[in-house]
N, C-alpha and C positions, 0 to 999 in steps of 0.2 A: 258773208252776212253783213248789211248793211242796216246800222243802228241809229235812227235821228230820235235822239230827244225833246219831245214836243213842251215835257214840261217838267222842273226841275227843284222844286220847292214845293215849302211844306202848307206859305200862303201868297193868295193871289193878287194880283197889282198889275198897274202895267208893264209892270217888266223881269214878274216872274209868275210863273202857271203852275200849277199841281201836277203832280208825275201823272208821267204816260212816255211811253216809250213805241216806237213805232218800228218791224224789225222787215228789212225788207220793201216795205210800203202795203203787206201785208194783214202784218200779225202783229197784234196790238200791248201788252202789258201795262192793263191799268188804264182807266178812263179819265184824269185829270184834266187834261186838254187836248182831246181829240177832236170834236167839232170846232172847236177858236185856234184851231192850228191849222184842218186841211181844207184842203178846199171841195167842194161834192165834188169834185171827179177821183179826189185821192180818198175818200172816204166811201165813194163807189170802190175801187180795190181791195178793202178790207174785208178778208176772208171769216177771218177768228179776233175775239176779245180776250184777253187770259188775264182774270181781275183777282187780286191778291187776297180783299177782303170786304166790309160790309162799309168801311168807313167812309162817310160822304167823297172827302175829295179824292177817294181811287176810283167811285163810282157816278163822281157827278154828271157824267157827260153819257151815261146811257139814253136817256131818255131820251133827249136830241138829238142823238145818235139812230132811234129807235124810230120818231117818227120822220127824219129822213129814210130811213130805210124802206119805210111804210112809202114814202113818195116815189122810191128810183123803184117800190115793186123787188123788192130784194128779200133775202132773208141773210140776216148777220149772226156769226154763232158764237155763243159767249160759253167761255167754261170756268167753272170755280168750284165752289163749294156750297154745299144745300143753305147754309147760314147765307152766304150770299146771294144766290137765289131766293131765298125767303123776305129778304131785306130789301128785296127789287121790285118781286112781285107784290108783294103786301105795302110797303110803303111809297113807291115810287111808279112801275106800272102798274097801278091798283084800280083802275076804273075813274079816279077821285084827282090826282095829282096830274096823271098824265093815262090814257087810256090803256088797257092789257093788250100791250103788244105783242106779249108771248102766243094770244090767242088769237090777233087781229092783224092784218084782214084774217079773216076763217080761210079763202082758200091760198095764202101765205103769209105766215103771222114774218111780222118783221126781225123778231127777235126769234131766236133757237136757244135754249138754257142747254149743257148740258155738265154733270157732274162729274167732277175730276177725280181720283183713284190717287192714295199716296205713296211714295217712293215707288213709283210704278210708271215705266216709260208709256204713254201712249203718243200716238201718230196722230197730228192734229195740223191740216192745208200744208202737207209736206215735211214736218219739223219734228222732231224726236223734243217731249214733252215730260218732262220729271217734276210733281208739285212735292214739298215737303214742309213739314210744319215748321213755324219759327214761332218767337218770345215775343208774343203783342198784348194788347189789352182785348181786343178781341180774336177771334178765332181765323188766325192768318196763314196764310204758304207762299214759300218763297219758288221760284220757279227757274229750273232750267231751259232753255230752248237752247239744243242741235239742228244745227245746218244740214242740208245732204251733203255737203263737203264736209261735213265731221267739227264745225266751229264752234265753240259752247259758250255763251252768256249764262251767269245765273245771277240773279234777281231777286234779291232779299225782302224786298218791299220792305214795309215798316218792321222792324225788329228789333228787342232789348237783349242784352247779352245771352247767351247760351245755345250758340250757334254748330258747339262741337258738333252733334247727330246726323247733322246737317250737311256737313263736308264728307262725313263716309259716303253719303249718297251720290255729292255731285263732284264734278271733274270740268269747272271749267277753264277755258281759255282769259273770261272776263268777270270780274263780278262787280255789279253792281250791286252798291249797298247805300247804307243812309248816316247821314252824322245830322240830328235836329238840334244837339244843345250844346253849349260850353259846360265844360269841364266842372264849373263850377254848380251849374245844375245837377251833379251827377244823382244827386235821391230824386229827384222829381223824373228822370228819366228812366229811372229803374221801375220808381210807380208806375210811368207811361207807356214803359215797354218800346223806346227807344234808346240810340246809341249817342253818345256823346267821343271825342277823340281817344280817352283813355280808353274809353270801354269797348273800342273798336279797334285800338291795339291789340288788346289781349283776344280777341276772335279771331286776327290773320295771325297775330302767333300760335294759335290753335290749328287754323289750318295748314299754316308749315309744317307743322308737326304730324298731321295727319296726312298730308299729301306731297310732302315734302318739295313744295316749292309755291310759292306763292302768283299768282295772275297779277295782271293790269288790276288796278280796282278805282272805279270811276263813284262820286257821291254826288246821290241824291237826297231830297227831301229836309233841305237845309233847311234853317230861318232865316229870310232875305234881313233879317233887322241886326242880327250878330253875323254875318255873313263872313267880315274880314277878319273878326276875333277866331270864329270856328275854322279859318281857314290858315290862321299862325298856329293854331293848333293841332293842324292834322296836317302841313308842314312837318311838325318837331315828329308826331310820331312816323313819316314817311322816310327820315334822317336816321332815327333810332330803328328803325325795321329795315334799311336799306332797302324798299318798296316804294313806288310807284304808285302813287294814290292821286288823283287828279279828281276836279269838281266838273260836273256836268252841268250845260249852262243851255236855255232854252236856246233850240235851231241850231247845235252843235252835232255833227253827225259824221261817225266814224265806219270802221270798216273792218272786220277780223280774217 
């Protein structure tokens, strides 16, 4: 399983992009920067989109996404959740903003929606597929993908503490998750349903405990503006968990 991260933060600049993960050259996680990272021929390769939740910058890049699709004559198949689909069709491919590509062209719409099923493996362009709920402010799922060689990423997207339920379900090799604040933010993060370093301690101490051993664990959806502060901080708890916690940076691309 071949992982590049297109884009790695929480905001945009020249020199940092809104999460998207690219797995394969395939399969997608999250629309942040997908079209300002590939080029139409690696965007012609995308089979599947697998989108966390409704919030703009995990889904800003469909509609561009959408009416190239409409031009290479393709259809691209997106999977989520009905809120999410709600939030595409009505507000985004609406007729109004940008045309109903679910529906157009008539004889192949460029977009394919379809709804995902919870703690529940399905089989999605070759990949063993597990959505489960996490702690957002809106209605979010964190995502496993399995390799056919048996690899596992999971993919927390945006998440606020309360991740125990979450690790009975999955078993990965990697996880990708999020630290957006310092420490010092920690009640504004708790409102926001994001992680800061403490609070992201105590979640891998939970899943030691539950799975009794802890993965690689790579971070996204930083804030480029505390960046180096966030990153002395999730340092100390990488020392204190004797773990492996490294920051994902846009065009970095690893391999399980």
């Amino acid at each position: 399983m071949k992982i590049r991260f297109l884009g790695t933060h929480n905001l945009e600049s020249r020199h940092s992009g809104c999460v998207s993960l690219l797995i394969d050259g395939v399969l997608a996680l999250d629309a942040g920067a997908l079209t300002s990272s590939l080029s139409f021929p690696q965007q012609r390769k995308l089979r599947a989109i697998l989108l966390s939740h409704q919030h703009y910058d995990h889904i800003r890049d469909i509609p561009a996404l959408a009416i190239n699709f409409a031009t290479f004559r393709k259809t691209v198949d997106i999977f989520s959740t009905r809120p999410v689909f709600e939030t595409i069709s009505n507000h985004l491919l609406n007729g109004t903003v940008y045309p109903k590509f679910m529906e157009n062209p008539p004889d192949k719409p460029s977009v394919r929606f379809h709804e995902m099923e919870m703690n529940r493996v399905q089989h999605i362009s070759g990949y063993d597929v597990v959505a489960v709920p996490v702690n957002h402010t809106a209605p979010t799922i964190g995502i496993q993908v399995t390799s056919p060689q048996g690899k596992s990423l999971f993919y927390t997207s945006d998440t606020g503490p309360g991740l125990t339920e979450c690790w009975r379900h999955v078993i990965p090799d990697l996880v990708v998750t999020e630290v957006t604040m310092l420490n010092k933010h920690r009640e504004f993060a708790l409102q926001a349903g994001h992680l800061t370093a403490d609070l992201l301690k105590e979640e891998l101490k939970n899943l030691r405990s539950i799975r009794s051993y802890l993965p690689q664990v790579l971070l996204v959806h930083v804030n480029p503006i505390d960046e180096k502060a966030i990153k002395a901080e999730v340092n100390a708890v990488g020392k204190a968990l004797n773990a492996t916690i490294k920051f994902a940076r846009e065009g970095m691309q690893i391999e399980l």
